[in-house]
N, C-alpha and C positions, 0 to 999 in steps of 0.2 A: 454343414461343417463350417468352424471360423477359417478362412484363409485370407483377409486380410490384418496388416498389420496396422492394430490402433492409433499408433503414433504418426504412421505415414499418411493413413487414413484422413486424421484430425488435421495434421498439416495441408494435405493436399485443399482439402471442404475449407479453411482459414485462407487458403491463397486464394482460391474461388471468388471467396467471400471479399476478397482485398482489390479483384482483378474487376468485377462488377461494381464496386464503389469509384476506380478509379475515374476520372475524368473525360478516357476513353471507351469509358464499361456500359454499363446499359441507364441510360439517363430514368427509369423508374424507381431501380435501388439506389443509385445516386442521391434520390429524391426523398428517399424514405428519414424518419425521426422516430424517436425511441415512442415519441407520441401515434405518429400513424399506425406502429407495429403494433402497438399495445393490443388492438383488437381482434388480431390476427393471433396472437398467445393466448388465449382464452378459446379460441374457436379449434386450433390443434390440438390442443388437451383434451377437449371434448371428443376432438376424429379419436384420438389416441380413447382413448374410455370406452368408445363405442366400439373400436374394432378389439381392444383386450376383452370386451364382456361377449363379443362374437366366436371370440376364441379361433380369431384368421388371424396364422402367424404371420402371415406375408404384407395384409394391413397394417400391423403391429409395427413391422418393421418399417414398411413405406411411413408410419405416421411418426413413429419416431423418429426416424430422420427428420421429418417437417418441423417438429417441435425442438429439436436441435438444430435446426433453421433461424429460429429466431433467437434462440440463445447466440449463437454466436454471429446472427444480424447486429442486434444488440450491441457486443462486443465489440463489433467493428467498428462502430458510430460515435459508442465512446472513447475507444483507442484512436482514432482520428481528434477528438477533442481533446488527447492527451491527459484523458483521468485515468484511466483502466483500459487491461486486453484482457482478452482470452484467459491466458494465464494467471491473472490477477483473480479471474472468476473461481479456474479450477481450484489456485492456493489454496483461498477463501475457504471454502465448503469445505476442500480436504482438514484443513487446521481445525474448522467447525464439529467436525465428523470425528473427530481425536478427542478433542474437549470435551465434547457430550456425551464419549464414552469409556469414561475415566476406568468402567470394571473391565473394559478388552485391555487399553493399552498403558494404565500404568503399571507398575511391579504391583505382581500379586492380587492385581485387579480382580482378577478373573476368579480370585479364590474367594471372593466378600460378597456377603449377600445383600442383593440392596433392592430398595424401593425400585425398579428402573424409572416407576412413572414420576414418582416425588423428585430423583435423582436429576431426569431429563428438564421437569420443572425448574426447579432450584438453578439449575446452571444457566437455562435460557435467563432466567430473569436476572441473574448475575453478568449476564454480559451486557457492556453498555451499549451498544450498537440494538438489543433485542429488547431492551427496556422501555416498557411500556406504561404509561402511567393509569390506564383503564381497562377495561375489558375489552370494550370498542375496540380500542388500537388494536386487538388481536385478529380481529375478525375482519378479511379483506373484505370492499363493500361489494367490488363484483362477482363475490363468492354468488353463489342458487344460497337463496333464504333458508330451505330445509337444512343446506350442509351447513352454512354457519348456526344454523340452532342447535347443532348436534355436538359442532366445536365451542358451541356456547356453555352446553352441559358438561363439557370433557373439563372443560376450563373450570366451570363455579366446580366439579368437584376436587377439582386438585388445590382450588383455593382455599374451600371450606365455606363456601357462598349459598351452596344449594338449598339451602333455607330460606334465601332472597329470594328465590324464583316464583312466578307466579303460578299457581295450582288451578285448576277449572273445579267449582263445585260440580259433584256427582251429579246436581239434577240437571244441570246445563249443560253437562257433558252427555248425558241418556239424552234429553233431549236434541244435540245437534247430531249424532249416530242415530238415533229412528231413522224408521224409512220414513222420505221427503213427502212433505206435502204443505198444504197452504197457511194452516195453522202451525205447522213447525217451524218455517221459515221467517213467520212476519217475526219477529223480534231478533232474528240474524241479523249482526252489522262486522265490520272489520274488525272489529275490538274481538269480537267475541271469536268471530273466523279466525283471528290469528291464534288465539291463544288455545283452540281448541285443534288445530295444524300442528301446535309448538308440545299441547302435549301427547299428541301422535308419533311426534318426534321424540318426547322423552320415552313413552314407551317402546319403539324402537332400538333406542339407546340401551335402555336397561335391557332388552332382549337380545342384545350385540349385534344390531342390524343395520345399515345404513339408510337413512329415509331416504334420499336423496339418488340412491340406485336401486331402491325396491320403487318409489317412484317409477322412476327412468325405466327398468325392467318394464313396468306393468304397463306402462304406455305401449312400451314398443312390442308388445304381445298383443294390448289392444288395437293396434293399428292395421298388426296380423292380420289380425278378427276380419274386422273391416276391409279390410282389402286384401285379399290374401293371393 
């Protein structure tokens, strides 16, 4: 059951957060830059991923607090540098979250039928803050390889690109799927390894699948295996 109040909640974790940077606070967070945390944002996403696909509420919640850790680390670091606070963050996304869904909240929105995926398109690239001049710029670089190939494919289709993409001939694709052996591998190199990964990914894609957590699944079943 919720029995705490959000607001008092986010104030209390905000003063926390003010009282540890202080002068008199703990000289490690004192220490920290939006640089040192960065690593640590990547690795709570992941707790958080692993404990949602474990289906442990109680993880779920320990990790999301962690990852609302560095959100509002963050925050503090550059509200001390007098650019942005907290609230500057929530505005942000809230006013985001309104624009990008013009069919909930303008008049009558709700009654028009629309593209959602073209709709969401269209508006990100109309905002100049998300305007991007390439593909590249979309795809963070420390995304996992598989997810940004899969938001590679989401992307050339909303562009109308997927005609650029590169295709594996059938015979190089039968022969890197046979079962392994010495004649099937001497002519593997990276060029070929990736593209025959990338369209592992496309057919995932088209099968509405995520590579990158059927991946991530299969490992963590095989590690079972192995050490159970």
């Amino acid at each position: 059951m919720i029995k705490n109040d959000p607001a008092i909640a986010l104030q209390s974790l905000l003063g926390i957060m003010r009282r540890l940077r202080a002068p008199d606070g703990c000289p490690w967070d004192a220490n920290q830059t939006p640089q040192s945390l960065a690593p640590y944002i990547l690795e709570e996403a992941c707790e958080l991923i692993d404990a949602i696909e474990s289906d442990d509420t109680e993880r779920v919640l320990d990790e999301l607090g962690d990852l609302l850790l560095q959100v509002v680390f963050q925050a503090r670091i550059f509200e001390e540098r007098q650019l942005f606070a907290f609230s500057d963050i929530a505005q942000t996304i809230a006013e985001k979250l309104v624009r990008r869904h013009p069919h909930v909240f303008e008049p009558d929105g709700g009654e028009q039928k629309v593209d959602l995926d073209r709709q969401w398109e269209s508006i990100k690239q109309s905002e100049a803050v998300s305007a991007k001049s390439c593909l590249a710029d979309h795809l963070p670089s420390r995304l996992p390889s598989l997810q940004n190939a899969q938001k590679l494919l989401v992307k050339s289709a909303r562009r109308g690109d997927t005609d650029k993409l590169p295709v594996m001939a059938p015979t190089d694709w039968a022969k890197i799927i046979a079962p392994v052996g010495d004649d099937l591998t001497s002519g593997l190199n990276e060029e070929k390894l990736g593209l025959a990964l990338f369209q592992l990914t496309r057919l995932a894609d088209q099968a509405g699948l995520d590579a990158e957590t059927a991946l991530r699944k299969f490992l963590r079943k095989t590690i079972q295996l192995i050490e159970p």
